[in-house]
mmCIF file as gemmi writes it, N, C-alpha and C atoms, coordinates in Angstrom:
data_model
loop_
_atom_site.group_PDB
_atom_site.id
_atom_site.type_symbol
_atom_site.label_atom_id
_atom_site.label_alt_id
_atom_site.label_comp_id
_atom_site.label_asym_id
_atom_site.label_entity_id
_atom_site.label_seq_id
_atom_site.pdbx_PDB_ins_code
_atom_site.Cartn_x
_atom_site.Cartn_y
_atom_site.Cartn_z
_atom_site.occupancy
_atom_site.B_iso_or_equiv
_atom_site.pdbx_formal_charge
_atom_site.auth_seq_id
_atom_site.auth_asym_id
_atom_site.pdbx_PDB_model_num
ATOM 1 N N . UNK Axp A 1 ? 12.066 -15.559 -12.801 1 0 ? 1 A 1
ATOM 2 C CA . UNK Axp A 1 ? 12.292 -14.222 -13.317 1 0 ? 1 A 1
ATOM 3 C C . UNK Axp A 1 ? 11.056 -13.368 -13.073 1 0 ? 1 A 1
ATOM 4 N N . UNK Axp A 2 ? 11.402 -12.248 -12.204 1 0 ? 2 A 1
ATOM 5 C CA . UNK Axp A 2 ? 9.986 -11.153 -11.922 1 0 ? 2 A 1
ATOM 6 C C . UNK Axp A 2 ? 9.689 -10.491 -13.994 1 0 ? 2 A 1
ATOM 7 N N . UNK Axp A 3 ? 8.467 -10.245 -13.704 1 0 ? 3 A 1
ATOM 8 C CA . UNK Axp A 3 ? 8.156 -9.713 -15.037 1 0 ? 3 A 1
ATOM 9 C C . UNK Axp A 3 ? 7.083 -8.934 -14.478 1 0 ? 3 A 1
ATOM 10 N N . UNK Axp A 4 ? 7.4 -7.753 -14.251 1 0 ? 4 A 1
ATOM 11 C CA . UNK Axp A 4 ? 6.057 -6.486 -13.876 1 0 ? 4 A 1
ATOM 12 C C . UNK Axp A 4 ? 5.979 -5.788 -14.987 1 0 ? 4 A 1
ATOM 13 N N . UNK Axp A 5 ? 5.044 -5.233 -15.079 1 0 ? 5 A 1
ATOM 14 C CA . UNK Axp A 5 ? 5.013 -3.945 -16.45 1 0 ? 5 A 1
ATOM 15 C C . UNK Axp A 5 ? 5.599 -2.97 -16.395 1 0 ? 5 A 1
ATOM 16 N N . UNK Axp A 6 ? 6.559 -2.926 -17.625 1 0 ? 6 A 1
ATOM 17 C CA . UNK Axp A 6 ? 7.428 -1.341 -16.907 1 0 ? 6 A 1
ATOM 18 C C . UNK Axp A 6 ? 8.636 -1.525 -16.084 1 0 ? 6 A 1
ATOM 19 N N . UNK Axp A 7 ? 8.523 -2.442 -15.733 1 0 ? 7 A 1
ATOM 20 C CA . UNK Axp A 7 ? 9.473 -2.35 -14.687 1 0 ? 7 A 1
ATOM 21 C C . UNK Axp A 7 ? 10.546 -3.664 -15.145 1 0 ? 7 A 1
ATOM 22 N N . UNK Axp A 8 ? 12.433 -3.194 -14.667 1 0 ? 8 A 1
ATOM 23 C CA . UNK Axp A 8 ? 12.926 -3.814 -15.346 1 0 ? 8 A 1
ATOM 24 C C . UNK Axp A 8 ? 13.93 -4.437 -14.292 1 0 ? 8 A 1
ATOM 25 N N . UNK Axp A 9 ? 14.661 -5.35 -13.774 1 0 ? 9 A 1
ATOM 26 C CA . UNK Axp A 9 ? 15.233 -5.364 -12.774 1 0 ? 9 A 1
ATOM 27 C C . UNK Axp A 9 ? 16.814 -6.165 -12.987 1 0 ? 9 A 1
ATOM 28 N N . UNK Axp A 10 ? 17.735 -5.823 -12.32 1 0 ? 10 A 1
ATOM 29 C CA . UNK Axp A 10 ? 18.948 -6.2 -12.959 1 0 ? 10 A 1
ATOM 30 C C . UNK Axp A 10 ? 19.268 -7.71 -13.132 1 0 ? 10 A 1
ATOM 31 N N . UNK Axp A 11 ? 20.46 -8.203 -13.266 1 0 ? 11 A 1
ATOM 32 C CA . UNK Axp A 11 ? 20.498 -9.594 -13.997 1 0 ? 11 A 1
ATOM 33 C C . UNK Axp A 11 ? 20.357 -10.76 -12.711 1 0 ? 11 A 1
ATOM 34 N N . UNK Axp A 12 ? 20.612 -9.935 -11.655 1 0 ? 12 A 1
ATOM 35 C CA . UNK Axp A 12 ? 19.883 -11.132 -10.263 1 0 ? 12 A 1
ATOM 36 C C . UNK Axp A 12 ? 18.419 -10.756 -9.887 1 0 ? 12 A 1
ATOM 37 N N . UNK Axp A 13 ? 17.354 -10.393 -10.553 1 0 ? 13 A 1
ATOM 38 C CA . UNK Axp A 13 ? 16.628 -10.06 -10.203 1 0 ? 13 A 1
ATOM 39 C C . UNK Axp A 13 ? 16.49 -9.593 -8.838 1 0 ? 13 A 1
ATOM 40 N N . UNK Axp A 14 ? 17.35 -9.037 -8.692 1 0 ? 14 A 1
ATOM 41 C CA . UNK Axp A 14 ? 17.385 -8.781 -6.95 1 0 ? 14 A 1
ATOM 42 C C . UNK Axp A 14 ? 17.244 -7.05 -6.579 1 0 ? 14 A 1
ATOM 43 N N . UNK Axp A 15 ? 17.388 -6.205 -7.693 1 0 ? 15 A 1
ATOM 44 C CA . UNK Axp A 15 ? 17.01 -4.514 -7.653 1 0 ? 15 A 1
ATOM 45 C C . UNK Axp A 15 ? 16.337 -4.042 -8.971 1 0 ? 15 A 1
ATOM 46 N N . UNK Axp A 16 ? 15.264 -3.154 -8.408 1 0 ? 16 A 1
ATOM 47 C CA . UNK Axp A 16 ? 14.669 -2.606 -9.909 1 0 ? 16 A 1
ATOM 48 C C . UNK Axp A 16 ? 15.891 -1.711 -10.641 1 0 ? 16 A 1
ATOM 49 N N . UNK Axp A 17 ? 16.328 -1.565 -11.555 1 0 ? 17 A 1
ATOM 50 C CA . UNK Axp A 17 ? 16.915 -0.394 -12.581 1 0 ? 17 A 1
ATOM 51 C C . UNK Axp A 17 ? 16.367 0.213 -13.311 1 0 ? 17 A 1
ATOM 52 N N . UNK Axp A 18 ? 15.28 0.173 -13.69 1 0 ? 18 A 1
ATOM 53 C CA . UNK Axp A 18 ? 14.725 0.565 -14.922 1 0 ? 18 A 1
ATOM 54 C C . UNK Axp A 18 ? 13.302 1.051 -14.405 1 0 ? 18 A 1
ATOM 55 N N . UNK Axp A 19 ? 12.443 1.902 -14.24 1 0 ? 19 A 1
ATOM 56 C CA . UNK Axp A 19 ? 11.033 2.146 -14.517 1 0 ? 19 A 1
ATOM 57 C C . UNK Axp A 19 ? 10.343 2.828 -15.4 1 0 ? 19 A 1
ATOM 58 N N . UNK Axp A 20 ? 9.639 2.561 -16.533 1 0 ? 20 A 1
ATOM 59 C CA . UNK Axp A 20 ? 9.192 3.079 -17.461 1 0 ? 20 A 1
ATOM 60 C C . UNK Axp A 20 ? 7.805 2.794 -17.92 1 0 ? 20 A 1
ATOM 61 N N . UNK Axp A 21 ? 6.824 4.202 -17.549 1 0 ? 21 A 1
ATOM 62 C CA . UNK Axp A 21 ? 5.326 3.936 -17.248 1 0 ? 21 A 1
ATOM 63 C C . UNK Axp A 21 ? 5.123 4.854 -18.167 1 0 ? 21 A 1
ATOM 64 N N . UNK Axp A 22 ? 5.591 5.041 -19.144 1 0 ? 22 A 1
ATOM 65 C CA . UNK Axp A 22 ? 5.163 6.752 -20.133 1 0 ? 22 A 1
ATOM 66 C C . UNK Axp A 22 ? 3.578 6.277 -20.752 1 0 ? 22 A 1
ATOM 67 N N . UNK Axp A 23 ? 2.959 6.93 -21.183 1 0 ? 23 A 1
ATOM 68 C CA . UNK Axp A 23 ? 1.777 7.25 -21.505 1 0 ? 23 A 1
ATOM 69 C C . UNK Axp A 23 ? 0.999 5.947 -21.149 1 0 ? 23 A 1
ATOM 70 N N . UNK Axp A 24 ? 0.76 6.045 -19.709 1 0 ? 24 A 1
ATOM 71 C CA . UNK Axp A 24 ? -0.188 4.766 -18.958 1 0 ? 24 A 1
ATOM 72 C C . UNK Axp A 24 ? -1.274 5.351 -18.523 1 0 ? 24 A 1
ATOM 73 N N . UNK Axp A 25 ? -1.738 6.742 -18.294 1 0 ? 25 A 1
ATOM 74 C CA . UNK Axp A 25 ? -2.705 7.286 -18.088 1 0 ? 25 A 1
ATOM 75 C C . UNK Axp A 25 ? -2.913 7.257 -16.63 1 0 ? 25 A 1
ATOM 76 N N . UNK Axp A 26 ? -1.407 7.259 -16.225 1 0 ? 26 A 1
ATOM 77 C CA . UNK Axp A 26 ? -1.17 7.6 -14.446 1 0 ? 26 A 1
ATOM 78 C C . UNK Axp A 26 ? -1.673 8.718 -13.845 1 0 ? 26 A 1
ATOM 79 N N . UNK Axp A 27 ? -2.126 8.533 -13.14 1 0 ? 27 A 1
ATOM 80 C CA . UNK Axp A 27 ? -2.697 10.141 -12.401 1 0 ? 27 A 1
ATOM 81 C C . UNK Axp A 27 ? -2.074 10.298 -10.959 1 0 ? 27 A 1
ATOM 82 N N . UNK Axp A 28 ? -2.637 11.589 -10.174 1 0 ? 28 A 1
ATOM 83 C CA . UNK Axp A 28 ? -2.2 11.748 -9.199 1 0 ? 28 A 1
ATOM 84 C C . UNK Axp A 28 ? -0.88 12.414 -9.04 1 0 ? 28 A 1
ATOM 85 N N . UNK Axp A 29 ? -0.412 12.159 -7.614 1 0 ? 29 A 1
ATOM 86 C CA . UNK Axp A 29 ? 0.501 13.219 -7.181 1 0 ? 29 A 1
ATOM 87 C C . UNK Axp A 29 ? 1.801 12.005 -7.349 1 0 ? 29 A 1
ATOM 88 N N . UNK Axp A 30 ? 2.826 12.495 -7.353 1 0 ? 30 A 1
ATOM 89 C CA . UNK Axp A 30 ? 4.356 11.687 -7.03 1 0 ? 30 A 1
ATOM 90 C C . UNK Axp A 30 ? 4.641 11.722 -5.645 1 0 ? 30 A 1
ATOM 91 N N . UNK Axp A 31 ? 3.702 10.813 -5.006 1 0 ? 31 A 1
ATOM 92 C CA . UNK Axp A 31 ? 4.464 10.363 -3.469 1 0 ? 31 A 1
ATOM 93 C C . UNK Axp A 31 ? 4.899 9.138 -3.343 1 0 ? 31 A 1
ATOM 94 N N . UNK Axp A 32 ? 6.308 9.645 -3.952 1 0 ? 32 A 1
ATOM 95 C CA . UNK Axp A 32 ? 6.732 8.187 -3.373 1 0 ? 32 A 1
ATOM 96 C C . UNK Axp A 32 ? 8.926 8.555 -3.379 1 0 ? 32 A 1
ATOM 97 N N . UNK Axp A 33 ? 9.241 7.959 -2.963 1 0 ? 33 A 1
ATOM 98 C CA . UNK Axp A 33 ? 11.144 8.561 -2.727 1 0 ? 33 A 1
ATOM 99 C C . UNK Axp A 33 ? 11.541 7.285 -3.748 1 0 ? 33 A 1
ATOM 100 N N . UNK Axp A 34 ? 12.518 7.455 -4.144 1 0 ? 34 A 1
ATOM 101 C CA . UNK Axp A 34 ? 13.075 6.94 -4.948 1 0 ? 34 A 1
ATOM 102 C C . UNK Axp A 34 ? 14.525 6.14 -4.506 1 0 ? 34 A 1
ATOM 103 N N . UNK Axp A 35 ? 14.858 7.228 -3.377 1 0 ? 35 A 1
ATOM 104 C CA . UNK Axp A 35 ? 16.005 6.637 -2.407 1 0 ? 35 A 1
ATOM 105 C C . UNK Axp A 35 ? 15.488 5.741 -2.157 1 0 ? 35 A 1
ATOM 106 N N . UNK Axp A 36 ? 14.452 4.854 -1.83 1 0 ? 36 A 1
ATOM 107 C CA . UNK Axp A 36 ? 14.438 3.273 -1.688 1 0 ? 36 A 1
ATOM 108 C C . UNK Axp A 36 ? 14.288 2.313 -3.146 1 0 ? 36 A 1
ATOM 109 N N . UNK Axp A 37 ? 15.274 2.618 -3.681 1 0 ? 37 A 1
ATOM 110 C CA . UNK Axp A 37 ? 15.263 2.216 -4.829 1 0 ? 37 A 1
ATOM 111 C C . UNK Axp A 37 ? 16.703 2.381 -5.564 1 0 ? 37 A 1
ATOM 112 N N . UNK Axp A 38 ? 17.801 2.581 -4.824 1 0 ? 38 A 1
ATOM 113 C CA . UNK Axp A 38 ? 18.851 2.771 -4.693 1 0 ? 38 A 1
ATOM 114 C C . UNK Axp A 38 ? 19.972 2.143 -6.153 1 0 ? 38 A 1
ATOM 115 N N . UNK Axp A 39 ? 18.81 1.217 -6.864 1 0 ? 39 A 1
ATOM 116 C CA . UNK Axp A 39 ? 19.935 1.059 -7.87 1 0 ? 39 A 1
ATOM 117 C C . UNK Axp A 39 ? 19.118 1.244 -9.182 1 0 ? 39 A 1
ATOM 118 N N . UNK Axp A 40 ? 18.174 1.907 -9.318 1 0 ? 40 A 1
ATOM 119 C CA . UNK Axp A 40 ? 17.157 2.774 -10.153 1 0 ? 40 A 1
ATOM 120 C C . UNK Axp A 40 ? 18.056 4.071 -11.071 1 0 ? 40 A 1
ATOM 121 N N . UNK Axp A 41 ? 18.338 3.784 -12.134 1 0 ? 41 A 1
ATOM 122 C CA . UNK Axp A 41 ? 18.958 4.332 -13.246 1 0 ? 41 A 1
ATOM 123 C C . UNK Axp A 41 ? 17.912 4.952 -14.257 1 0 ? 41 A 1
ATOM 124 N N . UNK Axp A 42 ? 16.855 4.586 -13.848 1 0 ? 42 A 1
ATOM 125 C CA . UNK Axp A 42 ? 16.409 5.272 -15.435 1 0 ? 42 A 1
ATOM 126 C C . UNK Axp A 42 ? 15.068 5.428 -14.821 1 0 ? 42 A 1
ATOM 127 N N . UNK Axp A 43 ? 13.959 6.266 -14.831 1 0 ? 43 A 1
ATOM 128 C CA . UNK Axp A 43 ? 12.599 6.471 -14.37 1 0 ? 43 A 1
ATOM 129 C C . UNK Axp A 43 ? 12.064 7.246 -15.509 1 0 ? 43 A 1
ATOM 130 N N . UNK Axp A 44 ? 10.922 7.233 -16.5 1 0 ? 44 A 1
ATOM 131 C CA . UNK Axp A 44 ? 10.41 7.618 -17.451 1 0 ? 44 A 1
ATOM 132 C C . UNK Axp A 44 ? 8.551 7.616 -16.787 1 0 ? 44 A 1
ATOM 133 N N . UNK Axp A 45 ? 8.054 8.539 -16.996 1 0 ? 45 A 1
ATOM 134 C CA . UNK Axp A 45 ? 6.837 8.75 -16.34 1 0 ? 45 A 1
ATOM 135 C C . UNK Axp A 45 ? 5.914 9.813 -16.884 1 0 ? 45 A 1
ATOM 136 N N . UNK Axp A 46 ? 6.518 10.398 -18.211 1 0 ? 46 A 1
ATOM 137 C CA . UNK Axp A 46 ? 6.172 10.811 -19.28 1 0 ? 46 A 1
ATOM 138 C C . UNK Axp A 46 ? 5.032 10.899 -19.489 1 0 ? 46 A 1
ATOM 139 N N . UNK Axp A 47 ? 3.784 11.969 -20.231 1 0 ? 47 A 1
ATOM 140 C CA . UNK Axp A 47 ? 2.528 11.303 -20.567 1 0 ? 47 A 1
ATOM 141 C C . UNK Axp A 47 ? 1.782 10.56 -20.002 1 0 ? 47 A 1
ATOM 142 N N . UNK Axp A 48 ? 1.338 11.271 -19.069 1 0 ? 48 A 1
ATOM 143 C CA . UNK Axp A 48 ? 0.458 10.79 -18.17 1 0 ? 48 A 1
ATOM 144 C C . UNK Axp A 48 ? -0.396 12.022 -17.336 1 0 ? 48 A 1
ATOM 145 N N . UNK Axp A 49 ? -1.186 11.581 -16.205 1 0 ? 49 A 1
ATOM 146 C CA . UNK Axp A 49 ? -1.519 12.77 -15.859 1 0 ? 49 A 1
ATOM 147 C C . UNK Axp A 49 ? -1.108 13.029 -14.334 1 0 ? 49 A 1
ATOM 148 N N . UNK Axp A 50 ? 0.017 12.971 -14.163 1 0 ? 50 A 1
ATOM 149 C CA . UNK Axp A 50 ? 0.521 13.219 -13.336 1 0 ? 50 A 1
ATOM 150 C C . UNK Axp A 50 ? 0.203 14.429 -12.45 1 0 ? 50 A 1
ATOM 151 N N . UNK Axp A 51 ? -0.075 15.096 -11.337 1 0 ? 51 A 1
ATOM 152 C CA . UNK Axp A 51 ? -0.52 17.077 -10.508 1 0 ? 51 A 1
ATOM 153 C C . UNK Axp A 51 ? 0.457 17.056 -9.722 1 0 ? 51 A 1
ATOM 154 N N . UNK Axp A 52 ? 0.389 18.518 -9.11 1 0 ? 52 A 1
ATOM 155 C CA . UNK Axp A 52 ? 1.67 18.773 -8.198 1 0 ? 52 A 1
ATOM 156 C C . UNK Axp A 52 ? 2.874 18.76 -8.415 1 0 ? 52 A 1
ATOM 157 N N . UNK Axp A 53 ? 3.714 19.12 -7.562 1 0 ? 53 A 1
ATOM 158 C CA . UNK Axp A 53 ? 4.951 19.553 -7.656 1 0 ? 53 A 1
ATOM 159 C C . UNK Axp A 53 ? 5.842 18.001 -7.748 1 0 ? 53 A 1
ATOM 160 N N . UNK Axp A 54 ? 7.302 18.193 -8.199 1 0 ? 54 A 1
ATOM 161 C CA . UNK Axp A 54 ? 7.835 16.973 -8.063 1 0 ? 54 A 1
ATOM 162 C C . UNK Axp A 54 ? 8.72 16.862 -6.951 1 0 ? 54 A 1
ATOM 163 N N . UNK Axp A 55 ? 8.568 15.946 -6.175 1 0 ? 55 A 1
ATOM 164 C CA . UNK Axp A 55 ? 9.452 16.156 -4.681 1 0 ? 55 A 1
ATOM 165 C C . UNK Axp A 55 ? 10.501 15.627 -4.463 1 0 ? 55 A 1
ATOM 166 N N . UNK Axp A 56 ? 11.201 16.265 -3.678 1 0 ? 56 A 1
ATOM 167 C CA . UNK Axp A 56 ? 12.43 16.076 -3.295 1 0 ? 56 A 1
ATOM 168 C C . UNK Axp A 56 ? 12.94 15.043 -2.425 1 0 ? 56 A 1
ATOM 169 N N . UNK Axp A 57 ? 13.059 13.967 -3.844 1 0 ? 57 A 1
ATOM 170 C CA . UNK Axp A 57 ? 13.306 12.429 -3.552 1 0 ? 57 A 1
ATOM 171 C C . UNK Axp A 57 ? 14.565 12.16 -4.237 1 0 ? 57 A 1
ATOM 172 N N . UNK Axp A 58 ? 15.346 12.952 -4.449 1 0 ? 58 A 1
ATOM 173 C CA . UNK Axp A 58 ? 16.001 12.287 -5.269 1 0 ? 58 A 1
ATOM 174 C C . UNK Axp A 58 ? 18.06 12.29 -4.882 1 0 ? 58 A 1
ATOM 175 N N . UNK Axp A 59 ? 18.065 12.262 -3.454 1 0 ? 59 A 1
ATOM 176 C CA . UNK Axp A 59 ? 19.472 12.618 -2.913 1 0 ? 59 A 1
ATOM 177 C C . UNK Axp A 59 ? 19.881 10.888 -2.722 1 0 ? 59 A 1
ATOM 178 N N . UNK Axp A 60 ? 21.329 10.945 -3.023 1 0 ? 60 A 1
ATOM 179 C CA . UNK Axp A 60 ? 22.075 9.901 -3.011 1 0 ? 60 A 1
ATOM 180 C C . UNK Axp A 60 ? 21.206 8.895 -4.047 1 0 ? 60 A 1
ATOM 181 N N . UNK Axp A 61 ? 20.3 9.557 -5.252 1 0 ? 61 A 1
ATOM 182 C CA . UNK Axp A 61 ? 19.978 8.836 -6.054 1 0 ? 61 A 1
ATOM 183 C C . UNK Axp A 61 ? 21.381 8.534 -7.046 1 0 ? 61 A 1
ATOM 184 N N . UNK Axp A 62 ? 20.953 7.642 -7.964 1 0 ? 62 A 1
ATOM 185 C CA . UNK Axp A 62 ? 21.723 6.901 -9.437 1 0 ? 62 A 1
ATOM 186 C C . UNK Axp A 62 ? 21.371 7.104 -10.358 1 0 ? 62 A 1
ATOM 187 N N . UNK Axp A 63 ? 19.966 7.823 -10.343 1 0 ? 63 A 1
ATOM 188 C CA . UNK Axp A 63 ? 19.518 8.378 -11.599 1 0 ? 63 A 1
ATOM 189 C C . UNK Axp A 63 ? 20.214 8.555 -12.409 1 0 ? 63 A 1
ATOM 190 N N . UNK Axp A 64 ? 20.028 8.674 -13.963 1 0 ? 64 A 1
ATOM 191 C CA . UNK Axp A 64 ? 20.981 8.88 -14.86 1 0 ? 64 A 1
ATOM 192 C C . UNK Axp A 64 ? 19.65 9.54 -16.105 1 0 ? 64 A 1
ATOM 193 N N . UNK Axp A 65 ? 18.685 8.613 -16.076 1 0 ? 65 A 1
ATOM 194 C CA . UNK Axp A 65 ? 17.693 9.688 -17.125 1 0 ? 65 A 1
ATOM 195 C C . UNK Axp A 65 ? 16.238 9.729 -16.341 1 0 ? 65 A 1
ATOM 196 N N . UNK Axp A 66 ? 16.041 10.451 -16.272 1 0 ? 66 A 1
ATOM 197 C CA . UNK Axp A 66 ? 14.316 11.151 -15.535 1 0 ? 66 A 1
ATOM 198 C C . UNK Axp A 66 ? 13.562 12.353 -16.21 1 0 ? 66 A 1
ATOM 199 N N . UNK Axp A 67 ? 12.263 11.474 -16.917 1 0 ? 67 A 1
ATOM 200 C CA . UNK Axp A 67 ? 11.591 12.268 -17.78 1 0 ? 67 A 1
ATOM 201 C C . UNK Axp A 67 ? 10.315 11.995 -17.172 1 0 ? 67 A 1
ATOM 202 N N . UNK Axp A 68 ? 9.126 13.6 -16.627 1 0 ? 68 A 1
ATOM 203 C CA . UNK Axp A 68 ? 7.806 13.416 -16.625 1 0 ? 68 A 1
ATOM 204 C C . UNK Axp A 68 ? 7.538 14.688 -17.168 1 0 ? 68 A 1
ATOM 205 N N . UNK Axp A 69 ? 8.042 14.736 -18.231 1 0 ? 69 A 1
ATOM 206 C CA . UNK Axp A 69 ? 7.214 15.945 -19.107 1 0 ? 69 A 1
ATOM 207 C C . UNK Axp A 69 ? 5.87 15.129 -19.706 1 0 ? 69 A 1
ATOM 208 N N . UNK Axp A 70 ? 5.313 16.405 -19.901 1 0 ? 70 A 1
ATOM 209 C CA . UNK Axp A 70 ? 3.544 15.88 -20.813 1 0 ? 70 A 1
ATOM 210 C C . UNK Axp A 70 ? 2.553 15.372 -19.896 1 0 ? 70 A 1
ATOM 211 N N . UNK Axp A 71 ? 2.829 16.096 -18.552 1 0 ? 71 A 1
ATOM 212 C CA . UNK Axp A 71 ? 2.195 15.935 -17.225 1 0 ? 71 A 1
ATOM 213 C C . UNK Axp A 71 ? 1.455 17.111 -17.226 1 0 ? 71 A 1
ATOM 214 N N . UNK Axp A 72 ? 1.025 17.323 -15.892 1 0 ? 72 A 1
ATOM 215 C CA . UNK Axp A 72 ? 0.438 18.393 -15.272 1 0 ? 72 A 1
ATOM 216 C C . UNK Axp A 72 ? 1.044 18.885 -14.023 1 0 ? 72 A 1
ATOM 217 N N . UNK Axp A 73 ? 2.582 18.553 -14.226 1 0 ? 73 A 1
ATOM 218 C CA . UNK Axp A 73 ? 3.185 19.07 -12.915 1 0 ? 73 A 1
ATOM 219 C C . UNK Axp A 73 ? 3.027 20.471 -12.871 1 0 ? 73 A 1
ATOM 220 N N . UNK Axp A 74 ? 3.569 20.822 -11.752 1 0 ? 74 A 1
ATOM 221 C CA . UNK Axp A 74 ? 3.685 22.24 -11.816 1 0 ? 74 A 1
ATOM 222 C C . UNK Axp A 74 ? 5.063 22.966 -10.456 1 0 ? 74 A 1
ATOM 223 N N . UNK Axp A 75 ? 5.587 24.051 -9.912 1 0 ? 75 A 1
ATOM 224 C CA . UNK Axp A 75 ? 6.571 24.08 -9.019 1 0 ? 75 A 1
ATOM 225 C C . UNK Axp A 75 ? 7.493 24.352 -9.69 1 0 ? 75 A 1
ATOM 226 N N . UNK Axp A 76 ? 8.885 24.034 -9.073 1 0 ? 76 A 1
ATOM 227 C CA . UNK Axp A 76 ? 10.058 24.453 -9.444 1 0 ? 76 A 1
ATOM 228 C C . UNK Axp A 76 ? 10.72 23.075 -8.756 1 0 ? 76 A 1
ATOM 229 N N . UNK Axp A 77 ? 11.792 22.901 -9.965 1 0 ? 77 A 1
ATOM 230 C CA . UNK Axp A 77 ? 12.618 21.261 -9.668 1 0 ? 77 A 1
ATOM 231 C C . UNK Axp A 77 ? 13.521 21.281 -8.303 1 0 ? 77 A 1
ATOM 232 N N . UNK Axp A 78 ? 12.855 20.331 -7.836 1 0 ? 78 A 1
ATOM 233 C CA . UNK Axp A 78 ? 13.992 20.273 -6.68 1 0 ? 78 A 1
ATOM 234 C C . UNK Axp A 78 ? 15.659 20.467 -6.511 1 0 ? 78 A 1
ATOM 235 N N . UNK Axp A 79 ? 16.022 20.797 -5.271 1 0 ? 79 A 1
ATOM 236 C CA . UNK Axp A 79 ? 17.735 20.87 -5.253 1 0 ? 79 A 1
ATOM 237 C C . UNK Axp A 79 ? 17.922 19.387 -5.409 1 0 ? 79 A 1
ATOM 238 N N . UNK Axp A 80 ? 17.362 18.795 -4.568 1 0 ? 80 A 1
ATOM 239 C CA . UNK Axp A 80 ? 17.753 17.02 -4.762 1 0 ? 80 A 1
ATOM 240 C C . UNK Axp A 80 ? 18.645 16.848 -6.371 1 0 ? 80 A 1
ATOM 241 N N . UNK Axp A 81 ? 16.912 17.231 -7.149 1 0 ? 81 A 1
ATOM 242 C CA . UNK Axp A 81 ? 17.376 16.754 -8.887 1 0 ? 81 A 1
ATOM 243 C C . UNK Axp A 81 ? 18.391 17.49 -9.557 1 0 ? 81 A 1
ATOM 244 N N . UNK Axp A 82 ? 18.344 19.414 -8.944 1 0 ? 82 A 1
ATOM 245 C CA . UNK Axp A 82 ? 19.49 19.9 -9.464 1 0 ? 82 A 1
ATOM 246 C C . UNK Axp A 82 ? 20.626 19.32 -9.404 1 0 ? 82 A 1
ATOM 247 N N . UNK Axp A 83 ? 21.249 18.772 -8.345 1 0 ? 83 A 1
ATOM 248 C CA . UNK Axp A 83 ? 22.48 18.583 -7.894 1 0 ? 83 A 1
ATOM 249 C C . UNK Axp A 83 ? 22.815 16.909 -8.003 1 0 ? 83 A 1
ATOM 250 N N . UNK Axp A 84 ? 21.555 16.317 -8.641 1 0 ? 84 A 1
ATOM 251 C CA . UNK Axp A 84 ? 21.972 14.874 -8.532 1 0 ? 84 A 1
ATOM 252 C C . UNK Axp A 84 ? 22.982 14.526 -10.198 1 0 ? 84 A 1
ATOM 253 N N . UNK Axp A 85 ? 24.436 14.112 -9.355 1 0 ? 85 A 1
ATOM 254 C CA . UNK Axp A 85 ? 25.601 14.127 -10.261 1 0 ? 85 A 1
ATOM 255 C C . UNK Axp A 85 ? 25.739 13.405 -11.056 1 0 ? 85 A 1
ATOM 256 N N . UNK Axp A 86 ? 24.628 12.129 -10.981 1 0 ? 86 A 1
ATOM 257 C CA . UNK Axp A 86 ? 24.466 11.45 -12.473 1 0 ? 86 A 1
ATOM 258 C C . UNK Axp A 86 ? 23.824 11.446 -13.394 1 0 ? 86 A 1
ATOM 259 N N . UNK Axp A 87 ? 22.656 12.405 -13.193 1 0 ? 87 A 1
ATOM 260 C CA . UNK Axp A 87 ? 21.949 12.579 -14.231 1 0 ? 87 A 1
ATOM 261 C C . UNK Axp A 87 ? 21.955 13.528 -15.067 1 0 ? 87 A 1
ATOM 262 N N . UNK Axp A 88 ? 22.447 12.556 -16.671 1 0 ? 88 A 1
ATOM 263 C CA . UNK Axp A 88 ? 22.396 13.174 -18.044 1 0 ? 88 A 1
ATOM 264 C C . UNK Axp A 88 ? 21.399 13.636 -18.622 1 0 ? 88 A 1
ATOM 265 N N . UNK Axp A 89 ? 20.298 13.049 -17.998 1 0 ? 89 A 1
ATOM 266 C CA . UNK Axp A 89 ? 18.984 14.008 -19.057 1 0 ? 89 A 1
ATOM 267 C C . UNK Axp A 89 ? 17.868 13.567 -18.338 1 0 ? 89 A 1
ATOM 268 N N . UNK Axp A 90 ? 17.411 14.868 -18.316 1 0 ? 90 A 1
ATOM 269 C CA . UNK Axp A 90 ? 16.183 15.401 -17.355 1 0 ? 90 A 1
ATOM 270 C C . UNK Axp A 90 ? 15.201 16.168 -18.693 1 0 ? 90 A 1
């Protein structure tokens, strides 16, 4: 059984679902896509010190909840996240 911090992965350990890093004292920018991560339901990234804009990673995502408020982002939310049809709470 994988056991990373934060990180939660489904019952074959075989895809992450879950990432949740809220107040870890993360810094930096969000480069990274999420489309390789294809069965990723939940991303929490909250409280931290996150800069920059949030990018437009998030098409043919599964998302369902995505929170990085209490950052230092800044920009305007991507179309990706506008339009991504599963997510209940942003």
């Amino acid at each position: 059984m994988m056991n990373w911090y934060g990180v939660t992965c489904d019952s074959s350990n075989s895809t992450i679902t879950h990432i949740s890093l809220s107040n870890n004292n993360l810094t930096g920018i969000m480069d990274f896509n999420i489309g390789n991560l294809p069965s990723l339901v939940y991303l929490d990234l909250s409280k931290n010190k996150l800069i920059g804009s949030i990018p437009d990673m998030f098409s043919n995502s599964s998302l369902t909840y995505f929170n990085v408020s209490m950052n230092l982002l800044n920009g305007s939310i991507p179309a990706s996240l506008q339009n991504a049809s599963l997510l209940s709470i942003l």
